[in-house]
C-alpha distance (Angstrom), angle and dihedral (degrees) to the residues before:
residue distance angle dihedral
X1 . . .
X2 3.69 . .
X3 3.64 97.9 .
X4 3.71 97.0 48.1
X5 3.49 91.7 49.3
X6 3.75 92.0 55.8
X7 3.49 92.2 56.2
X8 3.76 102.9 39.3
X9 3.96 82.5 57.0
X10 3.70 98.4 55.0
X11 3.95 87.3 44.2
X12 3.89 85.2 51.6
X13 4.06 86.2 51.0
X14 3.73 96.9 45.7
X15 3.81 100.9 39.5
X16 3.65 103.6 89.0
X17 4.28 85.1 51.5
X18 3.59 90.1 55.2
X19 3.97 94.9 39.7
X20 3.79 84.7 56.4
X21 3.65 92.5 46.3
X22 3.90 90.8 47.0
X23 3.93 94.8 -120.5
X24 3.34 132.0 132.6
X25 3.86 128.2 -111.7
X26 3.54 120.5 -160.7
X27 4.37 135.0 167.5
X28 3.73 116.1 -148.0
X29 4.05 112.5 -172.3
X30 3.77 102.8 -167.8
X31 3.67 115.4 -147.9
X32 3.59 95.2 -114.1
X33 4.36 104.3 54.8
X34 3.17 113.8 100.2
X35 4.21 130.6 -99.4
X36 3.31 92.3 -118.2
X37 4.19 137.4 -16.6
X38 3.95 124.0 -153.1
X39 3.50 106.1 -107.8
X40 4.28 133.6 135.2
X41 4.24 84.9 -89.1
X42 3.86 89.5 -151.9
X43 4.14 95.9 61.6
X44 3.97 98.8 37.2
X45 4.14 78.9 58.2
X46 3.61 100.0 46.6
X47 4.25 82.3 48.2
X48 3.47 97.1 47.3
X49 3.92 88.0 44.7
X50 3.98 91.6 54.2
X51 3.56 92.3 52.4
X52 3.97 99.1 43.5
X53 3.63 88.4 39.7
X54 3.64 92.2 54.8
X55 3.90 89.8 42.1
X56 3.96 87.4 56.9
X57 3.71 96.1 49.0
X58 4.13 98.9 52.1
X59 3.89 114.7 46.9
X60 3.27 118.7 82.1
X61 3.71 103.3 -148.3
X62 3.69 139.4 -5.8
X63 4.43 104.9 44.3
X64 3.56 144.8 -124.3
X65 3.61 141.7 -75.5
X66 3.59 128.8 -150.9
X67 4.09 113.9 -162.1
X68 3.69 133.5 179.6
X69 3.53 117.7 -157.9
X70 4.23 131.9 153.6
X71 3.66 123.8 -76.3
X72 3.64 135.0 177.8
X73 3.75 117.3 -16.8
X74 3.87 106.9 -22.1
X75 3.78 92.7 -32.8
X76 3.97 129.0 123.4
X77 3.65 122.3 -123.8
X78 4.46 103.7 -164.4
X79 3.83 107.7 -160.9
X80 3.95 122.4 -154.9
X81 3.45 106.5 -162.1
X82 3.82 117.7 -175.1
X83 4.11 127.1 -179.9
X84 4.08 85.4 -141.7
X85 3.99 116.8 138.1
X86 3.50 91.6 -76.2
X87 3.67 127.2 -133.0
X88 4.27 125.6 -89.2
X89 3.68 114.2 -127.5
X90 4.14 94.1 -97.1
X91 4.16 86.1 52.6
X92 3.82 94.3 56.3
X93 3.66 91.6 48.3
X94 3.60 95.7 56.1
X95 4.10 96.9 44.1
X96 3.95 98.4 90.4
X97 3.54 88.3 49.4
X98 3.89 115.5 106.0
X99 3.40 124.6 -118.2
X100 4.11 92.5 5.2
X101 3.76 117.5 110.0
X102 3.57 136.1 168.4
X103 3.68 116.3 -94.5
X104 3.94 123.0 -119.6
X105 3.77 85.9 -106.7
X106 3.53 95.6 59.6
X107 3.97 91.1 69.9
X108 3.80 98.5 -84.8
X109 4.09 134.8 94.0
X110 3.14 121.8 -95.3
X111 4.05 116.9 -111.6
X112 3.85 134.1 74.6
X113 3.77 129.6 84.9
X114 3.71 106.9 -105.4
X115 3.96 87.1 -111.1
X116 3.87 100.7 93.1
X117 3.80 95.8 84.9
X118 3.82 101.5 33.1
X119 3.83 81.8 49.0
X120 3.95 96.2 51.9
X121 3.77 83.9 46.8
X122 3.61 97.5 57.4
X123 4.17 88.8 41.8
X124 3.47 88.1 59.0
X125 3.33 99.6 47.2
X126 3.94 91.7 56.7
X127 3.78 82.4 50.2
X128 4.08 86.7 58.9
X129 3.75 89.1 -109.9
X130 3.67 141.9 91.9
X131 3.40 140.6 -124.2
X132 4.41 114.4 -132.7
X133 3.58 137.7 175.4
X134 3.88 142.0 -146.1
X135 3.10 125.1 -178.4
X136 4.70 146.0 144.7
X137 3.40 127.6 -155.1
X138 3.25 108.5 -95.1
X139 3.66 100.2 7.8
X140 3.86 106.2 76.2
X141 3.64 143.2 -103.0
X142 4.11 136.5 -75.5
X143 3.55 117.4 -166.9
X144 4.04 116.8 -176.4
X145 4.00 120.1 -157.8
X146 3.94 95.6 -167.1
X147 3.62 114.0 -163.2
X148 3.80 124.6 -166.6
X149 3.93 130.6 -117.6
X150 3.93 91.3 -113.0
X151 3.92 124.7 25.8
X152 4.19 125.6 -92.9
X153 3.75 113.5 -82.5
């Protein structure tokens, strides 16, 4: 199963990070994604590594999930799901924006650019996809790469 595999490897790359930071990692396969989606396998990894990657390095205790199940017609939707701080509603409006990033202040370390979201955006979006969040204050963060049935152009 292509999917599964793709996410079992970027658990197996971010494990030791999230060992360190005492959080768990898990990998949920629902019964409904897909076996496998055509995509360019190399980019929808280096996505779904951004996201978990970021997901490992901002909660404070308890982990992060990552979770493929179907969406749309045929296509995959992979969840990272994180119990970090979580984001207000002005944060989340400002993350696909390049350049901007949160301030340490506003619950997160300092470091980074401000491009690793707007990039993973724009990656998806040459995949056919997208890249989405969800997320309350204080009750973590879902971010969705959605990937379609059939690959971009």
């Amino acid at each position: 199963r292509f999917v599964a595999e793709r996410l079992g490897g970027v658990a197996r790359t971010l494990a030791p990070l999230a060992h360190a930071r005492g959080l768990s990692l898990a990998v949920e396969v629902r019964d409904d994604a897909p076996a496998t989606v055509a995509t360019d396998a190399t980019l929808a990894r280096q996505v779904l590594l951004d996201l978990a990657g970021n997901a490992v390095r901002h909660p404070r205790r308890g982990g992060v999930r990552l979770v493929a199940r179907a969406h749309g017609d045929g296509g995959a939707a992979l969840d990272v799901v994180d119990t970090g701080p979580g984001l207000t509603d002005a944060q989340r409006a400002r993350l696909f924006t390049p350049w901007d990033r949160l301030a340490p202040d506003e619950q997160l370390p300092a470091g980074g650019t401000g491009l690793g979201l707007a990039t993973a955006r724009a990656a998806a979006a040459r995949l056919g996809g997208d890249v989405a969040a969800e997320s309350a204050h204080g009750a973590g963060s879902t971010f969705t790469l959605t990937l379609p049935s059939r690959p971009a152009g």
